[in-house]
C-alpha positions in Angstrom: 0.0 0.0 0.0 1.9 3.0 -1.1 1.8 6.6 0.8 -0.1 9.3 -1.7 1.6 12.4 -1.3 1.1 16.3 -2.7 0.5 15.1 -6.0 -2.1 12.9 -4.9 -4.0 15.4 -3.0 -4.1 18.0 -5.3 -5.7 15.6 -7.8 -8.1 14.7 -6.1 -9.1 18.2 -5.4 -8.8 19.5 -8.9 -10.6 16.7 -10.0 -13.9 16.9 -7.7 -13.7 20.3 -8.6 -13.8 19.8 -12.1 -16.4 17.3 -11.7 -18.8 19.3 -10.1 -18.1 22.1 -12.1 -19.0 20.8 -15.0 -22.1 18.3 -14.1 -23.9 21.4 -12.2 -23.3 23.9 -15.6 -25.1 21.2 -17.4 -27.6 20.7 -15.6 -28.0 24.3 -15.0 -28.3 24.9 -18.0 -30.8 22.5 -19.1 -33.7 23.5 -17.1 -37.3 22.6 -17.2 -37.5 26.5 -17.1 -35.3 26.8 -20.6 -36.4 23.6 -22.2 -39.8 22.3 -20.6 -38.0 19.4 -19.4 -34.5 18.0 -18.3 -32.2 16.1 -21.0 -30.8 13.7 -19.1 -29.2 12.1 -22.0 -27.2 15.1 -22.3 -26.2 15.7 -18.6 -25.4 11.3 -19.0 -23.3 12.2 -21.8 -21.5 15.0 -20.2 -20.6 12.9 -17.1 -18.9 9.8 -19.3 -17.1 12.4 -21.2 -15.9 14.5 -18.1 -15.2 11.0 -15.8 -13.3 9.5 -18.9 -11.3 12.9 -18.8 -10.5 12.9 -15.4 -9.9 9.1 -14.8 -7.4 9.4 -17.9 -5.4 12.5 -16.6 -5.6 12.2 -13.0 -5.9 8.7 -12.2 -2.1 7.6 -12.2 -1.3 10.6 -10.1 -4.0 9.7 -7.6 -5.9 6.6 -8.4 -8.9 9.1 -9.7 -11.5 8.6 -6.9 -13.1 12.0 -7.1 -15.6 10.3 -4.3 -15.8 10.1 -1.0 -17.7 6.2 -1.3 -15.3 5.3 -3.2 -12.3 6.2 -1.1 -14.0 4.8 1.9 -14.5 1.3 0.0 -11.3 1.3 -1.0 -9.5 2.3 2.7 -12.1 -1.1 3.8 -10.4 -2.9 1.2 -6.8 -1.7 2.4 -6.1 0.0 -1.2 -5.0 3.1 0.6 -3.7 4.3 4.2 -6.3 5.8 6.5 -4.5 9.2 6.5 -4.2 9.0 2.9 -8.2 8.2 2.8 -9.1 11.0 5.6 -7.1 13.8 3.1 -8.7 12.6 0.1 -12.2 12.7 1.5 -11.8 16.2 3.1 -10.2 17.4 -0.5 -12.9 15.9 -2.8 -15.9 18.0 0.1 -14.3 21.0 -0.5 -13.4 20.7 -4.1 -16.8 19.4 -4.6 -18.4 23.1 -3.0 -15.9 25.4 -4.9 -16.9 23.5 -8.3 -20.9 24.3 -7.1 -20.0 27.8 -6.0 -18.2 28.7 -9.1 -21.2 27.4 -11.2 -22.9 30.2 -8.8 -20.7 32.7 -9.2 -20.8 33.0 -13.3 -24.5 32.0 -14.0 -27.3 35.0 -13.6 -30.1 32.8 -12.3 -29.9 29.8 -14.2 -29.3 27.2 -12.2 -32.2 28.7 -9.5 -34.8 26.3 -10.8 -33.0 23.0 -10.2 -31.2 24.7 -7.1 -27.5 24.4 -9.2 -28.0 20.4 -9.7 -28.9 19.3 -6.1 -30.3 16.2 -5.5 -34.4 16.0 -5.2 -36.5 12.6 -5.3 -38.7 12.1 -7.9 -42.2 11.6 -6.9 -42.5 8.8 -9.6 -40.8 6.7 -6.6 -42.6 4.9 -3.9 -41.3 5.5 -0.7 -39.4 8.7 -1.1 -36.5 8.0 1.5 -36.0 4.6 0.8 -36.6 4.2 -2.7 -34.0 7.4 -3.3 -31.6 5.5 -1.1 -32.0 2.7 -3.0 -31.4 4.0 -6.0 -28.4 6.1 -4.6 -26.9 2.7 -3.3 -27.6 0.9 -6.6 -26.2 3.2 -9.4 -22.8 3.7 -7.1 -22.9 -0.2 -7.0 -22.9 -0.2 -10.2 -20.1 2.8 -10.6 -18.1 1.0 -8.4 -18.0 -2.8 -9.7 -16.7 -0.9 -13.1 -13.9 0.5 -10.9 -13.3 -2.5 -9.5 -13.5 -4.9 -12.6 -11.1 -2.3 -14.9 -8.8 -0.4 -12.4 -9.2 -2.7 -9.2 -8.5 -6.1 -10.4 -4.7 -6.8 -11.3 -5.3 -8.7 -14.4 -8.1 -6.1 -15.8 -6.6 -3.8 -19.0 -6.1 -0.9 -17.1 -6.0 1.0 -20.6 -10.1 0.4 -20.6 -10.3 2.3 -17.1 -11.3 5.7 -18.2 -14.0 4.5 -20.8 -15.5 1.5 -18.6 -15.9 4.0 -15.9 -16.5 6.8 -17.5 -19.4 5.3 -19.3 -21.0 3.5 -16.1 -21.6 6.7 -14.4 -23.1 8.1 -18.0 -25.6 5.3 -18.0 -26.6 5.5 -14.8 -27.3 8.8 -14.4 -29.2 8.5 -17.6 -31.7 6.2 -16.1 -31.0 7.0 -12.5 -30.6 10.4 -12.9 -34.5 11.5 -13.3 -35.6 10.0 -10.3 -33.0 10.7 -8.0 -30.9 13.5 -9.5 -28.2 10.4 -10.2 -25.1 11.9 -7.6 -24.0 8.4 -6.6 -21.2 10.4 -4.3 -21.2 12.8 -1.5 -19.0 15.2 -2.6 -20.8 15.9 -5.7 -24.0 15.9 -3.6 -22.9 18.2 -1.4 -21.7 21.1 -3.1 -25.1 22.0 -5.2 -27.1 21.5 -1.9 -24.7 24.2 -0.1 -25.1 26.4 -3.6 -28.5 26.0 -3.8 -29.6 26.0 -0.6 -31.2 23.0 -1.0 -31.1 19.6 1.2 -35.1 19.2 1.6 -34.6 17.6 5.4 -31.1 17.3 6.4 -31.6 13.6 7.9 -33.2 12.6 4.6 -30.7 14.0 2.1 -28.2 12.2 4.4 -29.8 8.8 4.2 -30.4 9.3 0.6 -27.0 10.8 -0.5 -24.1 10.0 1.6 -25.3 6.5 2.9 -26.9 5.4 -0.5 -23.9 6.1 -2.3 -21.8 4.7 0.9 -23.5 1.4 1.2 -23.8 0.8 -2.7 -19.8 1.7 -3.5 -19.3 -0.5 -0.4 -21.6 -3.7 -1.4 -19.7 -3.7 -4.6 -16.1 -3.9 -3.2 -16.6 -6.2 -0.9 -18.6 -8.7 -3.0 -16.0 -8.2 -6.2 -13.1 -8.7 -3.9 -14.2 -11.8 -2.1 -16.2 -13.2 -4.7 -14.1 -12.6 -7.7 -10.8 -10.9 -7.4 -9.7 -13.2 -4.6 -11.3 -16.9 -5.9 -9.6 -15.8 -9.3 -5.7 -15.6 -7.0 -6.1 -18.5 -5.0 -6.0 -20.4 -8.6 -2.8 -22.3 -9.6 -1.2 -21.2 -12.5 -1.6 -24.3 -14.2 -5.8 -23.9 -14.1 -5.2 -20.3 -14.8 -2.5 -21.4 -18.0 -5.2 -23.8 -19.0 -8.4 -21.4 -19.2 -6.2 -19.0 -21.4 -4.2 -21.5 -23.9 -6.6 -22.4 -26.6 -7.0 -26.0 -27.3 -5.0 -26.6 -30.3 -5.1 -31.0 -30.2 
């Protein structure tokens, strides 16, 4: 387990940042108010592009987490040092606010109507609190396995990470993203909802976007590591050899 260092840190702020940035512009900017309706294939397409971006140009410096539930799944899985974890987490909350603030800052009023891209449950769910938490949980499940299949796993092609990933959170906040505003991370939750002054019950935007996100990212570790990164290791080479070689008899 290596020690991150300045480098590291300063990634992972830049990057949240960026992240934020850019996801609350475009929803700003595509407004029930200015269209009559939310494109959230657009605001799906912008967050593959932007993830892709940022996993490709940051993640060698700092493993490109850019997400609190991701960090913490990866400190349970003893990927990185506590310290390392604690700075990365702090880093991503604040880099998260600046990138909702500076959306703030250089829109008139834009952004007013869907309170600069903060998260709001759909009433098309059934049980506000815990079908939003379920769908917070299941879309960063489903962010995370990609992390853990392409970046995680020693034998993935680590040259797929930034389009794997990058187009699992554009998916999923395609479908996800209507009925729960599709943050699937804290960080990026938190910013618009400071911005836009905007957490509809504090207690319930927790459950819904910190612990969703938490328990999903978290679900998906643990179950890829122990169910499939480690089975896979505990293989001789010989089995592994044989599953590989084509049969040429």
């Amino acid at each position: 387990m290596d020690k991150r260092g300045t480098h590291a840190y300063v990634a992972e702020f830049i990057g949240t940042l960026l992240l934020v940035l850019f996801i609350t512009l475009v929803v700003s900017l595509t407004t029930k108010a200015a269209l009559g309706y939310t494109d959230y294939a657009v605001v799906g397409l912008v967050h593959a592009f932007l993830l892709m971006m940022l996993v490709a140009s940051l993640g060698a410096a700092s493993g490109g987490h850019f997400n609190p539930a991701v960090t913490i799944t990866l400190f349970v899985l003893k990927k990185i040092r506590g310290a390392d974890a604690a700075i990365y987490i702090v880093l991503q909350v604040l880099g998260g606010i600046a990138g909702a603030f500076i959306t703030k800052a250089v829109l008139v009023d834009e952004g007013r109507d869907v309170k600069y891209g903060s998260g709001a449950v759909s009433q098309l769910l059934s049980g506000a609190t815990g079908a939003g938490f379920a769908m917070e949980a299941i879309g960063t499940f489903t962010l995370m396995w990609a992390i853990m299949g392409v970046a995680v796993n020693t034998k993935a092609h680590k040259s797929w990470a930034p389009w794997v990933i990058g187009a699992t959170l554009g998916f999923a906040v395609m479908c996800i993203g209507p009925l729960t505003g599709g943050s699937f991370n804290p960080a990026r939750a938190l910013g618009p909802a400071l911005a836009g002054d905007f957490f509809g019950g504090f207690g319930r935007w927790f459950v819904i976007y910190c612990l969703g996100p938490i328990v999903g990212a978290l679900v998906a570790g643990l179950v890829y590591e122990y169910c499939i990164i480690r089975p896979d290791s505990d293989r001789s080479p010989i089995e592994t050899y044989n599953e590989t070689t084509p049969d040429t008899a």
